[in-house]
C-alpha positions as CSV (number, residue, x, y, z in Angstrom):
1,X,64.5,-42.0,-25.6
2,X,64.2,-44.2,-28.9
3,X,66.9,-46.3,-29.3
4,X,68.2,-46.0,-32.9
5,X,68.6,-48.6,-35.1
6,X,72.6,-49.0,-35.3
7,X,75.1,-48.1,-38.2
8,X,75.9,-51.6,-39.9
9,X,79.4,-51.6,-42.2
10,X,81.7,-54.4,-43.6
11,X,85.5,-54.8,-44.1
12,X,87.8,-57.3,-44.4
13,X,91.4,-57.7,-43.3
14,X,93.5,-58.4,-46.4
15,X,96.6,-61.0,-45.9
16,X,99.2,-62.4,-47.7
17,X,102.7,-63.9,-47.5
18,X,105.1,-62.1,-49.4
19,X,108.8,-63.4,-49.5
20,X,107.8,-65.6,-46.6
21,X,106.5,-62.9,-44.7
22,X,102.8,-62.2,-43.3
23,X,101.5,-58.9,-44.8
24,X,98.1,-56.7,-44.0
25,X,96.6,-53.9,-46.1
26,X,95.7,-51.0,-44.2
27,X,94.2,-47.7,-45.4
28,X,95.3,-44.2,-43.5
29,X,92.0,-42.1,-43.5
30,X,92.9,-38.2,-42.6
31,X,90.1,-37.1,-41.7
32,X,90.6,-39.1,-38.5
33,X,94.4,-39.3,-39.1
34,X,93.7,-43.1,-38.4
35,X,95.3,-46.2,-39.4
36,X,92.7,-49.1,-40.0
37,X,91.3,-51.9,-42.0
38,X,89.0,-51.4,-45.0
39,X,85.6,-50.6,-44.4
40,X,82.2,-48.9,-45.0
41,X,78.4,-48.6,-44.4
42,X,76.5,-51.3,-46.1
43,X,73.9,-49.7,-49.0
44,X,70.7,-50.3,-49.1
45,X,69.5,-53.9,-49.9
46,X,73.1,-54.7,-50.0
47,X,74.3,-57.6,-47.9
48,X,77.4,-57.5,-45.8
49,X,79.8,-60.2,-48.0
50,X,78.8,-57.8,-51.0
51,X,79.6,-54.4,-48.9
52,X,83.0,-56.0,-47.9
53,X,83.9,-56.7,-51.2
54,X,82.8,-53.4,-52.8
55,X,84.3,-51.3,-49.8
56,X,87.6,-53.0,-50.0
57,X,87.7,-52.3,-54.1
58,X,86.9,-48.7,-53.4
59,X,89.0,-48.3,-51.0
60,X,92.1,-49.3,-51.8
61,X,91.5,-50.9,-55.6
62,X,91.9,-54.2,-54.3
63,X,89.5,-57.2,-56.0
64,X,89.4,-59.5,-52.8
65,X,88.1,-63.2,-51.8
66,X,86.9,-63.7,-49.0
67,X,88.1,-66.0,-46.5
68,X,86.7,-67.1,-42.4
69,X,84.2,-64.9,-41.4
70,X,85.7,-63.0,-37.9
71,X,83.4,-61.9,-35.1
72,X,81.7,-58.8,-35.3
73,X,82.9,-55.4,-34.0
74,X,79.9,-53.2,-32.4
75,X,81.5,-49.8,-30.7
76,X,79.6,-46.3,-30.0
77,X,79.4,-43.7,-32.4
78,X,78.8,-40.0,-32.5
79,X,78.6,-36.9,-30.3
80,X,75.5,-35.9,-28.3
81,X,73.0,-38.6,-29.5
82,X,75.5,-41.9,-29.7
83,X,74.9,-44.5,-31.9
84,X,76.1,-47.8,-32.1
85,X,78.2,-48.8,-34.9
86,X,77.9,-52.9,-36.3
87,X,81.0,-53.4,-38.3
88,X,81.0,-57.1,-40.2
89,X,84.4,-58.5,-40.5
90,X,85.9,-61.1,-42.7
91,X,90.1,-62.4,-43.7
92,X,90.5,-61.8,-47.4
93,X,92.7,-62.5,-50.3
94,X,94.1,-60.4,-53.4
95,X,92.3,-61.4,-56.7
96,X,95.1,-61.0,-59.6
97,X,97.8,-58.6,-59.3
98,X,97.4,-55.5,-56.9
99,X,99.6,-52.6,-56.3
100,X,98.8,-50.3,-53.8
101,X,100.8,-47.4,-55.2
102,X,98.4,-47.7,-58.0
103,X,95.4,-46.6,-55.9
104,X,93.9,-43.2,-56.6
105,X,94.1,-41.4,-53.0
106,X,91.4,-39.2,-52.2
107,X,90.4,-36.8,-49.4
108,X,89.0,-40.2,-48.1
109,X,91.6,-42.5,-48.3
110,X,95.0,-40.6,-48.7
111,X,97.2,-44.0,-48.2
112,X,97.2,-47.4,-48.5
113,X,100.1,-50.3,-47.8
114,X,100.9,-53.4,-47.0
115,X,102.5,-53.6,-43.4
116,X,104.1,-57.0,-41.8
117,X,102.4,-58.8,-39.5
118,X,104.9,-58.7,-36.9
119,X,104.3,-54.9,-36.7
120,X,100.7,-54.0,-38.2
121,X,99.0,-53.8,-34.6
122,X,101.7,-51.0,-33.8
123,X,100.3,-49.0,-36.8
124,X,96.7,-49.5,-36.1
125,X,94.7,-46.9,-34.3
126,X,92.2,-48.7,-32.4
127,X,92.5,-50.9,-30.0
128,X,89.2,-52.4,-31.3
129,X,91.4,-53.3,-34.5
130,X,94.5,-54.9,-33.2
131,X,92.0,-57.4,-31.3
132,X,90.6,-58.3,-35.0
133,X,94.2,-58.6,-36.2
134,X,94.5,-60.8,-33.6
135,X,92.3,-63.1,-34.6
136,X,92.4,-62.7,-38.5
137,X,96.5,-64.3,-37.4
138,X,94.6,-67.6,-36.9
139,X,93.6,-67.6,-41.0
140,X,97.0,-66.5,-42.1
141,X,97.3,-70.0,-44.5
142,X,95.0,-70.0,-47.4
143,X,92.0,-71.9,-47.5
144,X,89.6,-73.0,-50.0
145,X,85.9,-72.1,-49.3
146,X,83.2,-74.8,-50.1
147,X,79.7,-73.4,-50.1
148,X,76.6,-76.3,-49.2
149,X,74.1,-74.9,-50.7
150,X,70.2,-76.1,-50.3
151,X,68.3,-74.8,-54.2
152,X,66.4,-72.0,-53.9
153,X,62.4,-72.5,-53.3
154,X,60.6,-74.6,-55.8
155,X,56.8,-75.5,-57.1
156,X,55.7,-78.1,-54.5
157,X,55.1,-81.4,-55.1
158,X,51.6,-81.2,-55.0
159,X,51.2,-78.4,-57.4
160,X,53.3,-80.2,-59.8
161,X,52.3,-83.6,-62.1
162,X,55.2,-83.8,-64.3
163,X,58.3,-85.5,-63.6
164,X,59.9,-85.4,-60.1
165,X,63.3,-84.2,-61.1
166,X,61.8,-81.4,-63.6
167,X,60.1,-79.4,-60.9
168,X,61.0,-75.9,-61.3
169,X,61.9,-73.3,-59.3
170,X,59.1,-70.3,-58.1
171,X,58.8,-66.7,-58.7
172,X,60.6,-66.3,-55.1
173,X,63.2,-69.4,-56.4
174,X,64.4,-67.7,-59.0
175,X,64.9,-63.9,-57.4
176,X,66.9,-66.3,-54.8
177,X,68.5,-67.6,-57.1
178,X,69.4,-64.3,-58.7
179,X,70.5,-62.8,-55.4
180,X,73.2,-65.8,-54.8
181,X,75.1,-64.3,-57.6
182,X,76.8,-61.7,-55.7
183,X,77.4,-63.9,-52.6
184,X,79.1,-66.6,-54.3
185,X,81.1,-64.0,-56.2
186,X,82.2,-62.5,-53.2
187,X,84.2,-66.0,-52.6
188,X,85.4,-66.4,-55.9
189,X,83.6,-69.4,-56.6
190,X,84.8,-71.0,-59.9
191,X,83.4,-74.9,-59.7
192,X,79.7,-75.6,-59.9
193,X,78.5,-79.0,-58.2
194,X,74.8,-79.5,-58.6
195,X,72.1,-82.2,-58.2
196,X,71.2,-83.2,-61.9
197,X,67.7,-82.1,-60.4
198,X,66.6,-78.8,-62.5
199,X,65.4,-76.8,-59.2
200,X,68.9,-77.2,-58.3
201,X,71.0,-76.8,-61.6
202,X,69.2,-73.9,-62.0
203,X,69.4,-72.0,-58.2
204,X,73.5,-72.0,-59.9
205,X,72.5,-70.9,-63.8
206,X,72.4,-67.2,-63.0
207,X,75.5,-67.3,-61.3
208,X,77.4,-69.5,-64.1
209,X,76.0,-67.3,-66.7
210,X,76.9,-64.2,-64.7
211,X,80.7,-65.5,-65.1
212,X,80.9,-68.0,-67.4
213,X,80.9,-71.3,-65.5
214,X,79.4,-74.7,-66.6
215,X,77.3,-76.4,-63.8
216,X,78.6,-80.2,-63.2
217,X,75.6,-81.9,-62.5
218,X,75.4,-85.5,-60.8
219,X,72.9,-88.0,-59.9
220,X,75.0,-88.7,-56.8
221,X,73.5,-85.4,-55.4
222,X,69.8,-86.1,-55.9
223,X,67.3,-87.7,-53.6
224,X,66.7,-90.6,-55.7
225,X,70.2,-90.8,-56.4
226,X,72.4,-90.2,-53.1
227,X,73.5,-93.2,-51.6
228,X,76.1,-92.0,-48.4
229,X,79.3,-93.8,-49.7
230,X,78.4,-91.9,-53.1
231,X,77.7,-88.9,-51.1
232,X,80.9,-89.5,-49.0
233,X,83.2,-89.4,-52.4
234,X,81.9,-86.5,-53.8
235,X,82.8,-84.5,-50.5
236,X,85.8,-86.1,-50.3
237,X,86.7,-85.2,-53.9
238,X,85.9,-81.4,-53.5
239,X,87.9,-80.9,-50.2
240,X,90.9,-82.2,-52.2
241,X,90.0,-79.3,-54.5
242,X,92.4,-76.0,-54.0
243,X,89.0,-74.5,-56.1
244,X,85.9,-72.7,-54.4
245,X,83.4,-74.4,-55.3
246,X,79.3,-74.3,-55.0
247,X,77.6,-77.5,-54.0
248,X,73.8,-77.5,-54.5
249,X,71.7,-80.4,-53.3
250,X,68.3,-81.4,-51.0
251,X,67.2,-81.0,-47.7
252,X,67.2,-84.7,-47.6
253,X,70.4,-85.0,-48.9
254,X,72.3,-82.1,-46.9
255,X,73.2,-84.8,-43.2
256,X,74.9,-87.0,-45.4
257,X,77.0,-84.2,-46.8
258,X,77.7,-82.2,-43.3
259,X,78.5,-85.9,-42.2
260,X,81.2,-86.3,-44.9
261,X,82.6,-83.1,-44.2
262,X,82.4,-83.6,-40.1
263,X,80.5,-81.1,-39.3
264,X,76.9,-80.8,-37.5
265,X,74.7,-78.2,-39.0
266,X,70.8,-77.5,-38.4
267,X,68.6,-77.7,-41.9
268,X,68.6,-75.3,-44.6
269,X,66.0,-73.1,-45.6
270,X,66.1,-73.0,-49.5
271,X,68.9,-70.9,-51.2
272,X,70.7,-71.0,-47.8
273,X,74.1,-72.0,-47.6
274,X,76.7,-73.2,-45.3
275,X,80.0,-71.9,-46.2
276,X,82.7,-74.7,-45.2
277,X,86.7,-72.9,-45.6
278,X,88.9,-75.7,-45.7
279,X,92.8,-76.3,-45.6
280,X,94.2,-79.7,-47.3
281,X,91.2,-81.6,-46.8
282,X,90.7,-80.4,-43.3
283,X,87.9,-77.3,-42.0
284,X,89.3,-74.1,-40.6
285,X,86.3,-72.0,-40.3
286,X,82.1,-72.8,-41.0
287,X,79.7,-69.6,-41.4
288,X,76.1,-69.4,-42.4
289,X,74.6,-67.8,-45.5
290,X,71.6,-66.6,-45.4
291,X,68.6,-66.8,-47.8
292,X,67.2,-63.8,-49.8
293,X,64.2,-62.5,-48.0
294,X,62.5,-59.5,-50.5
């Protein structure tokens, strides 16, 4: 027998704290007559952050930011020929103001509430789901997500004469660069740190023309620039931030910023990112992004 490629979905498990208490959104789905988080099949081409985002929005109207990543949930699926099912979790926050009772039900979703925290596993269906509400209760605080991003592939140095800091990005560069847009909208991201080199200003230009966001760019962040005590400030300065915020530098720059943030991370490949959640100057959770492969 062929083993079939699994079903891969997203969702996210929405928090907040509402008159000092922890709340949840859950969605009631009747054709299973089940209580559970947000969630749905990834299209095609579409990564998971995206899919978590969109499924959320369609599924209960609420404009989210993501938050830590939680580990995946991977469960059979289906009667005579199973399947396995890969379901990508991450915590989320409300974007705005959100009422559930404004939410169009449907023959999909026919209800959708907050529930306290104290009592949410007692609603949910699955145990499957109470042990990712389990560990979505370590993120209940808000955190700040600060994405380390390495620029997206650019014209290498020996194919290029001009000046050093001009070299532009590729053909490939600049689709990466394109397909960060949606990831970094899928953490809100609303500050734009960047390398006063252009292959990194512009890996960030579609995304701050996408939604309106100047780029701050700083010799600090270049390789002719960085010095680590300069590097060390400018780290230190964003985790003070209650902002997400992009950060787009070098490969040779990227140890001295994973130093200043305290945290050991393996090298970038270009337009990958490490996304760093942090709490009042301290990290809470550290995920990967991924580059764009066409």
């Amino acid at each position: 027998m062929i083993e079939q490629d699994p079903v891969v979905a997203a969702g996210a498990v929405v928090m907040r704290r509402r008159k000092g208490v922890g709340q949840v959104l859950l969605v009631h789905r009747p054709k299973y007559d089940d209580w559970a988080f947000p969630k749905g099949k990834l299209d095609p081409g579409e990564s998971a952050r995206t899919a978590a985002v969109r499924e959320v929005l369609e599924e209960t109207g609420a404009r989210i930011r993501l938050g830590p990543k939680l580990a995946d949930q991977t469960y059979a699926i289906g009667n005579g020929t199973p399947r396995t099912k890969l379901v990508h979790y991450w915590t989320a926050r409300v974007r705005g103001d959100y009422k559930p009772s404004e939410y169009v039900t449907n023959e999909e979703i026919d209800e959708v509430d907050w529930f306290d925290l104290d009592f949410a596993a007692e609603w949910l269906t699955y145990d499957r789901d109470r042990d990712v509400l389990a560990e979505a209760l370590a993120f209940q605080r808000r955190s700040h997500p600060l994405v380390v991003l390495r620029h997206a592939q650019a014209t290498s140095r020996k194919q290029w004469s001009g000046d050093e800091t001009e070299r532009p990005l590729t053909a490939l560069g600049k689709q990466q660069a394109q397909a960060l847009v949606p990831e970094l909208a899928a953490y809100g991201v609303k500050r734009l740190v960047s390398s006063s080199a252009r292959r990194c200003w512009t890996t960030l230009a579609p995304y701050g023309s996408a939604y309106d966001r100047e780029i701050e760019v700083t010799d600090h962040l270049s390789e002719a620039g960085a010095h680590p005590d300069r590097v060390s400030d400018e780290v230190e300065w964003l985790l003070g931030l209650e902002t997400a915020t992009v950060l787009c530098s070098h490969r040779p720059v990227l140890p001295a910023v994973f130093d200043a943030i305290g945290i050991d991370e393996p090298p970038l490949e270009p337009a990958a990112a490490v996304v760093v959640h942090h709490r009042h100057g301290r990290v809470v959770a550290v995920e990967r992004l991924q580059r764009y492969r066409p």
